[in-house]
C-alpha positions in Angstrom: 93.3 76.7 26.1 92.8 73.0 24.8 93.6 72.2 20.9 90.7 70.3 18.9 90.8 68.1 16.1 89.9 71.0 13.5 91.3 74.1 15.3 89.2 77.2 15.5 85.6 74.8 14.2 82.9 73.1 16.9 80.1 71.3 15.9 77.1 73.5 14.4 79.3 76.1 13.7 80.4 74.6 10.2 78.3 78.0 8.5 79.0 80.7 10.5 81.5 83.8 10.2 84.9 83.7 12.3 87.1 86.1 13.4 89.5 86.4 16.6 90.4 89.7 18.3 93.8 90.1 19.5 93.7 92.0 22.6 91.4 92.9 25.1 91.6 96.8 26.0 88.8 98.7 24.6 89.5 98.2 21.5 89.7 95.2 21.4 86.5 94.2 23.6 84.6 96.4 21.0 85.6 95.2 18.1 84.5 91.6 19.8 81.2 92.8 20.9 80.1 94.8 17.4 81.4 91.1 15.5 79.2 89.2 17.8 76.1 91.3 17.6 76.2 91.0 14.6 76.3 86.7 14.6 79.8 86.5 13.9 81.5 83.8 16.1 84.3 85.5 18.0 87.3 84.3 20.2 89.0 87.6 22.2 92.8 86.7 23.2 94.1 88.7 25.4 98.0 88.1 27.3 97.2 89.9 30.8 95.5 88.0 33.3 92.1 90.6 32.5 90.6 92.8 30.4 90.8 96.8 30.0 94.1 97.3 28.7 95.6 100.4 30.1 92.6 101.2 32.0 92.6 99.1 35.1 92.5 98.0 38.5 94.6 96.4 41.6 93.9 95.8 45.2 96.7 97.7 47.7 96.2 96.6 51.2 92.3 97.1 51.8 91.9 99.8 48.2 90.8 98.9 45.1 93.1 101.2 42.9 93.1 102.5 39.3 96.2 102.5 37.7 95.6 105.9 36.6 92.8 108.4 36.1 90.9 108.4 33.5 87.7 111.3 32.6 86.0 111.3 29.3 83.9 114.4 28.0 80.5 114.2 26.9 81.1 114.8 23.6 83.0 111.6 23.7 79.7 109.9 22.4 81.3 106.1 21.2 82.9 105.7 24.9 79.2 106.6 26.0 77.9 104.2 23.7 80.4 101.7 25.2 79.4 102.5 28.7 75.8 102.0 27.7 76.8 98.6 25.9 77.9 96.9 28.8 75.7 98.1 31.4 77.6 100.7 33.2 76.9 104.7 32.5 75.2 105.0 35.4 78.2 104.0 36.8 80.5 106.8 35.2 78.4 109.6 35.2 78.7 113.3 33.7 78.8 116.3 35.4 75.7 118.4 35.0 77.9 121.2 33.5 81.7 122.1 32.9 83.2 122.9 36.8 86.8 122.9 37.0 88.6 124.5 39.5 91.6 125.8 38.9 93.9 126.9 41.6 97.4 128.6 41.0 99.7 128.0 44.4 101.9 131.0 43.4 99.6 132.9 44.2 98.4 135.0 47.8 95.7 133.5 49.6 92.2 134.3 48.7 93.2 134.9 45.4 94.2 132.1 44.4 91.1 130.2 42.9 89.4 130.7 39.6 87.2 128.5 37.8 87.0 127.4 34.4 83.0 126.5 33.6 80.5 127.0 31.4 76.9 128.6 30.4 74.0 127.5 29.1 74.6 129.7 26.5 75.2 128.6 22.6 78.8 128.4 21.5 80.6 130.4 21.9 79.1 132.6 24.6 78.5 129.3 27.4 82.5 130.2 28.0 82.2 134.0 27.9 81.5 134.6 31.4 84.0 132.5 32.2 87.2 133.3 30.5 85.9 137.5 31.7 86.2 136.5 35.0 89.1 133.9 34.8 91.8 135.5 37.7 94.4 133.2 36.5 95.2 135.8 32.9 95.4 139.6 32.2 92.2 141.1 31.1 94.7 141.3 27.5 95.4 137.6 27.6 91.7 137.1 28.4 91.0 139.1 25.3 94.0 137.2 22.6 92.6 133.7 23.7 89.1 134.5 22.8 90.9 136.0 19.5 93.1 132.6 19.6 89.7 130.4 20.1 88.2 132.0 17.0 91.0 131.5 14.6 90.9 127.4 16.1 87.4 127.4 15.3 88.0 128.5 11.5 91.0 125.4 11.1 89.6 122.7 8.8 90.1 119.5 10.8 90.5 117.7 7.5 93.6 119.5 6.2 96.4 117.4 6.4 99.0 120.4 6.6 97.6 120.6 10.0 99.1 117.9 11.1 102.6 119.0 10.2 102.5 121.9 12.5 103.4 122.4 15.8 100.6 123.6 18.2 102.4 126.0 20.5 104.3 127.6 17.7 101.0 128.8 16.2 99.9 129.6 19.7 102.3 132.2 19.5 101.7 133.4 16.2 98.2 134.0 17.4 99.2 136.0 20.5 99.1 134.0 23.2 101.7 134.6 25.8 103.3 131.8 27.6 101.1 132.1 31.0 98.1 132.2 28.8 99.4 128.6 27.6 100.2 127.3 30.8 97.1 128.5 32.6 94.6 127.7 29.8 96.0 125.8 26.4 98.3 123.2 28.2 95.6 122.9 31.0 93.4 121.4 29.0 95.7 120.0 26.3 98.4 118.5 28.4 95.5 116.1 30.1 93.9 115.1 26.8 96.8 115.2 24.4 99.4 113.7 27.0 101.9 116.5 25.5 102.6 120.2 26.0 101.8 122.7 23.2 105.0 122.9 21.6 105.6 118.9 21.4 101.8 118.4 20.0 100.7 118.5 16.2 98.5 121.4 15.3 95.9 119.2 13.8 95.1 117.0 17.2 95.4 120.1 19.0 92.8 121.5 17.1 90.7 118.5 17.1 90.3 118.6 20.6 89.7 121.9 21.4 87.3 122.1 18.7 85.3 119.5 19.5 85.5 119.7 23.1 84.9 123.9 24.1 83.9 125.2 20.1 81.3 122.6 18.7 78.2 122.2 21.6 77.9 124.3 24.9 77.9 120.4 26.8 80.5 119.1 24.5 83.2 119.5 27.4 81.2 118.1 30.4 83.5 116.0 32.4 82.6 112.1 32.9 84.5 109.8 35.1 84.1 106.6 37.2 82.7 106.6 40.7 83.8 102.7 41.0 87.0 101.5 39.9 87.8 101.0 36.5 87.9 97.0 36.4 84.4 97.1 37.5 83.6 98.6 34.1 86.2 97.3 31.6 87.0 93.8 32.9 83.9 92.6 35.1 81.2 94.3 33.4 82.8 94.3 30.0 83.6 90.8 30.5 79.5 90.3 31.5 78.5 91.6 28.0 81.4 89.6 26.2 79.7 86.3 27.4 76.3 87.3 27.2 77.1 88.2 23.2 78.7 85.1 23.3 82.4 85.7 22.8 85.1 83.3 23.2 87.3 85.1 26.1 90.7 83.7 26.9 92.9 85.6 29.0 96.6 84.9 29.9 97.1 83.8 26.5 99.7 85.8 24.0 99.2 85.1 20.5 102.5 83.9 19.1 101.5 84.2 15.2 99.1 85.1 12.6 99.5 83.2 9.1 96.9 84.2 5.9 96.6 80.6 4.5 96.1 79.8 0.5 92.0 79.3 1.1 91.7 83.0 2.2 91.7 81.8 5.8 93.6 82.9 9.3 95.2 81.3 11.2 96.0 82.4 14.7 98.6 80.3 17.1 99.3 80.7 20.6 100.3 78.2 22.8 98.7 75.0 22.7 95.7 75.8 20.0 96.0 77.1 16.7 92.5 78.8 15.5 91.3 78.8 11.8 89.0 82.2 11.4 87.8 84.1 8.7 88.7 87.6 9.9 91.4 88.8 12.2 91.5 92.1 14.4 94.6 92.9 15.8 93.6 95.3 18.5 97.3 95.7 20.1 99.7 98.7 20.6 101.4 99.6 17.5 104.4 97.4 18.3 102.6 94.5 18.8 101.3 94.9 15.7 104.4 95.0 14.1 105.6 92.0 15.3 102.6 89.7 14.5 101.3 91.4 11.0 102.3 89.4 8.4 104.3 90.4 5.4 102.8 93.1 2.7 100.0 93.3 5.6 100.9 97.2 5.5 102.9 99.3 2.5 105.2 100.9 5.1 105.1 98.3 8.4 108.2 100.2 9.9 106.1 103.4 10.2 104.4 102.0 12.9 107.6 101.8 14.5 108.0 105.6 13.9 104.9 106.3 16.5 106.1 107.7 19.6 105.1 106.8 22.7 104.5 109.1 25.7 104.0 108.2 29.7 101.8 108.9 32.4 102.8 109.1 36.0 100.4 108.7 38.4 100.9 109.6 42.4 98.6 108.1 45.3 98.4 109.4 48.5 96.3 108.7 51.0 95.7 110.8 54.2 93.9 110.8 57.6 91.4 113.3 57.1 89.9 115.2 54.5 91.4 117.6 52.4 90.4 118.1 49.7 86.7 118.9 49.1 85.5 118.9 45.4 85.8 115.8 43.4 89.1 117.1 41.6 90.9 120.1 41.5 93.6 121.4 38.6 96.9 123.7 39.7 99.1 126.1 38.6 102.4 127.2 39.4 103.4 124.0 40.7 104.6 120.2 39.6 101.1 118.8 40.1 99.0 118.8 37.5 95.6 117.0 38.5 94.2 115.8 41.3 91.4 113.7 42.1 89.4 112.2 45.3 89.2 108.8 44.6 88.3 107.9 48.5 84.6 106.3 47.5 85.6 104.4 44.3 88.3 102.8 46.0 86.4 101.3 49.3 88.7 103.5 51.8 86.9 103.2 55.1 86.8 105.5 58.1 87.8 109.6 57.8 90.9 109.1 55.5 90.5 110.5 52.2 92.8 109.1 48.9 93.8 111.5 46.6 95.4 110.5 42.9 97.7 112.7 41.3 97.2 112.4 37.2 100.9 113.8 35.9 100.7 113.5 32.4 103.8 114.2 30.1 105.7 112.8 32.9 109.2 112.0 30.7 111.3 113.8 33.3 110.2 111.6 36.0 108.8 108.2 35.2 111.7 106.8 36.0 112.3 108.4 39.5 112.7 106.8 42.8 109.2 106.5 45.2 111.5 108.4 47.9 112.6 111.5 45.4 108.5 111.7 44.3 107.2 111.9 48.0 109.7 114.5 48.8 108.4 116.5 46.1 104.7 116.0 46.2 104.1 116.1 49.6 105.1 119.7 50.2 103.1 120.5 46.7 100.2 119.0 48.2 100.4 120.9 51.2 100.7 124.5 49.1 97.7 123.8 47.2 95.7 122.2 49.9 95.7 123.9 53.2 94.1 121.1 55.1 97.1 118.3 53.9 99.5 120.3 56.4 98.4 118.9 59.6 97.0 115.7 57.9 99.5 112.5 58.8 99.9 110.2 55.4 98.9 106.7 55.5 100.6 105.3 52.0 102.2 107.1 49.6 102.9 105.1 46.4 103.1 105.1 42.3 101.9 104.0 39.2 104.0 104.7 36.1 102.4 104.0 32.3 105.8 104.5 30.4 103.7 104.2 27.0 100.7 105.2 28.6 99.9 106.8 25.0 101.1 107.5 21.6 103.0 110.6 21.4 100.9 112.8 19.4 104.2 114.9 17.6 103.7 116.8 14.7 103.9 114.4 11.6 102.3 111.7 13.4 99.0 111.8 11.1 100.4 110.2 8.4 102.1 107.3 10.4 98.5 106.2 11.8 97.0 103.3 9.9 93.3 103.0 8.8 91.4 99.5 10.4 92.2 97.9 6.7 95.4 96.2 5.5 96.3 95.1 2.3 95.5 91.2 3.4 92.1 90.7 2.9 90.4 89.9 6.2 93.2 91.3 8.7 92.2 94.6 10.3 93.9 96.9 12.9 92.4 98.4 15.8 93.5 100.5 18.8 93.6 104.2 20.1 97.3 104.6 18.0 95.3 104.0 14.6 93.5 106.3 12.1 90.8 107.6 14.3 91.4 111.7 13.6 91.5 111.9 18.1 94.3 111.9 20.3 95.0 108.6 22.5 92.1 108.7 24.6 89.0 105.9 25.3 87.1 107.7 22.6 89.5 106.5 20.2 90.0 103.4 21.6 86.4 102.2 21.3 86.0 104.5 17.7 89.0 101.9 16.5 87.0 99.0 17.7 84.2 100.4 16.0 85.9 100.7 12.5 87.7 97.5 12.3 84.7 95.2 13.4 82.3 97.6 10.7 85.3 96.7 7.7 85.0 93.1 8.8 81.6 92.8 8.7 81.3 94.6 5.0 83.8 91.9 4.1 82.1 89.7 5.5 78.8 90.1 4.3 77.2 90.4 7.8 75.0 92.7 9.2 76.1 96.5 10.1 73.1 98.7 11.6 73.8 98.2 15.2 77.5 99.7 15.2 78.0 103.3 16.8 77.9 105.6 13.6 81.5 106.9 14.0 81.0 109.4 11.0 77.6 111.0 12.6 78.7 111.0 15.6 82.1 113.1 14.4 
């Protein structure tokens, strides 16, 4: 970046609105594009050498390669909208109705698949069928989560008491044994919350079971990317960015931000300083902390108080095929998910690459490559038959340590809304005020909030943002 004479102003631009976006994950790159489309001039900063934050790609050898996996659900309707904004939900479609299989390795062969998928019934019937005929419980445990499901669906979302409380202790309370939770409440809730029932607040919890399997029969539909995810959130997102005509720098780490006497920001990083009207600081939470100026928030140090939680992820990639559906989740074993990534990734030839998505990984994030294959490998091999005689090609890792917030009882009230107490500075990311767990959805809902508080301060236009309250 190259200074100018009157930082941040170019000739013809003397009128306009201002604002810079600090970071360029999701929520960051939509905050930028709902400022722009609405005529606000907009400079994104962002320190990695692309966009897409924590969802991204790297070449390995001849593969294009996700960091991680990431699905969304239908009901996550701003990520849709996102999609749709930058050209690309017909590149991350949804499945045509809820299919998971679900296949418990303890188990003897032939009896060893069930499958969690829905109706087209009205909720909550479209599961009926399917949690009768689900091998993987008792016919009573079948019966206390349907009893379980009901007393979720009475919660009010908007208590705040909720938050205090601990998920799996009020599974418990409501009769649910421990197998039911592992073969049907941490199933789903370890993938989307990134946390096991008895480490996850009661109110998140809630949320996403509630809006994912109790609130429409499609709600739970599983989306994900058949092309990797740079594609979408760096060279498509990027596409959109310029054609909205936003300012995108990357490599570039914002070293301050300064409210000056006139009302205005100013934003320094090396080399250029940029005078703005409006500042989004779309970073994790402490990144924040470090740049947000002083009596920006009441309690700043909270944001220090937000745990974080990681992700492991495990790529192997075999000879043949072995694996036949486009993911598969297990029980009675380490893995958790695991997905065919073999298309998205360019592999050529009869080889098929499989990712392993091993959320909650605090035990082993830090462990050797050697001490991983050791243990996966033999997994793999108990929960698909085919990977015995199959010879592996690569095996390697991915490791998010903060991959997410840790979404602990009591974290509610240590989430920030988009507005600070300085006029014009706003916070955005999937860490803030949103009312979801740390997923896309509330990455791009954050964006969504702090560019619509911007604009309202800034007098610009606001009809063309996602409607975050309809849509919840």
């Amino acid at each position: 970046m190259s200074g100018s004479t009157r930082p941040g102003e170019h000739p013809g631009h003397r009128g306009e609105k201002s604002a810079v976006v600090v970071g360029g994950g999701l929520a960051g790159i939509t905050a930028a594009l709902s400022l722009a489309d609405a005529g606000v001039r907009v400079t994104l900063l962002e320190g990695r050498p692309r966009l897409g934050g924590l969802a991204f790609s790297f070449q390995r050898g001849g593969l294009t390669v996700d960091n991680g996996q990431h699905v969304y659900l239908r009901c996550c309707t701003a990520y849709r909208w996102f999609l749709d904004r930058i050209d690309a939900a017909a590149l991350a479609p949804v499945q045509a109705r809820l299919d998971v299989p679900v296949v418990d390795v303890a188990r003897p062969a032939g009896r060893r698949l069930g499958r969690l998928r829905r109706d087209a019934l009205p909720v909550p019937l479209h599961l009926g069928r399917s949690l009768a005929t689900y091998p993987h419980l008792s016919l009573a445990e079948r019966a206390s989560v349907g009893r379980a499901a009901l007393a979720l669906k009475a919660l009010d979302l908007a208590d705040p008491a909720l938050d205090a409380q601990n998920f799996g202790s009020w599974l418990a309370a409501h009769g649910q044994s421990p197998r039911a939770v592992e073969a049907l409440w941490d199933l789903v809730g370890v993938a989307t919350l990134n946390a096991v029932a008895g480490d996850s607040s009661l109110g998140l919890a809630a949320m996403v079971f509630k809006t994912g399997l109790l609130s429409d029969p499609g709600a739970a539909d599983i989306g994900w990317a058949r092309v990797p995810l740079g594609e979408l959130h760096d060279t498509l997102a990027r596409k959109a960015l310029d054609s909205a005509g936003v300012r995108t720098e990357v490599r570039t780490r914002v070293t301050s931000v300064r409210h000056n006497e006139n009302g205005r920001w100013t934003v320094s990083v090396p080399g250029e300083t940029l005078d703005v009207d409006a500042v989004v600081l779309a970073v994790a939470q402490r990144e924040a902390h470090e740049l947000l100026p002083e009596g920006a928030l009441d309690a700043p140090e909270r944001l220090l108080e937000i745990g974080t939680a990681p992700i492991l992820n495990v790529h192997v990639v075999y000879d043949r095929k072995v694996l036949n559906t486009p993911f598969v989740a297990a029980l009675g074993s380490p893995v958790q998910w695991v997905f065919d990534r073999t298309e998205a990734s360019g592999l050529d030839g009869d080889g098929q690459y499989l990712a392993l998505s091993q959320s909650a990984a605090h035990d082993e994030i830090d462990e050797p490559v050697a001490a991983l294959r050791e243990r996966y490998l033999p997994e793999l091999e108990r929960l698909l038959p085919r990977a015995r005689g199959a010879a592996v090609r690569d095996f390697f890792v991915t490791r998010e340590r903060t991959a997410t917030f840790a979404p602990t009882p009591g974290v509610g009230r240590l989430r920030p809304g988009a507005r600070t107490n300085a006029p014009g500075l706003y916070l955005a990311g999937s860490w803030t005020a949103t009312g979801w767990p740390a997923t896309m959805e509330s990455a791009v809902r954050s964006g969504v909030g702090a560019a619509g508080a911007a604009l309202s301060a800034l007098g610009r236009p606001r009809h063309h943002l996602f409607d975050v309250e309809e849509a919840a």
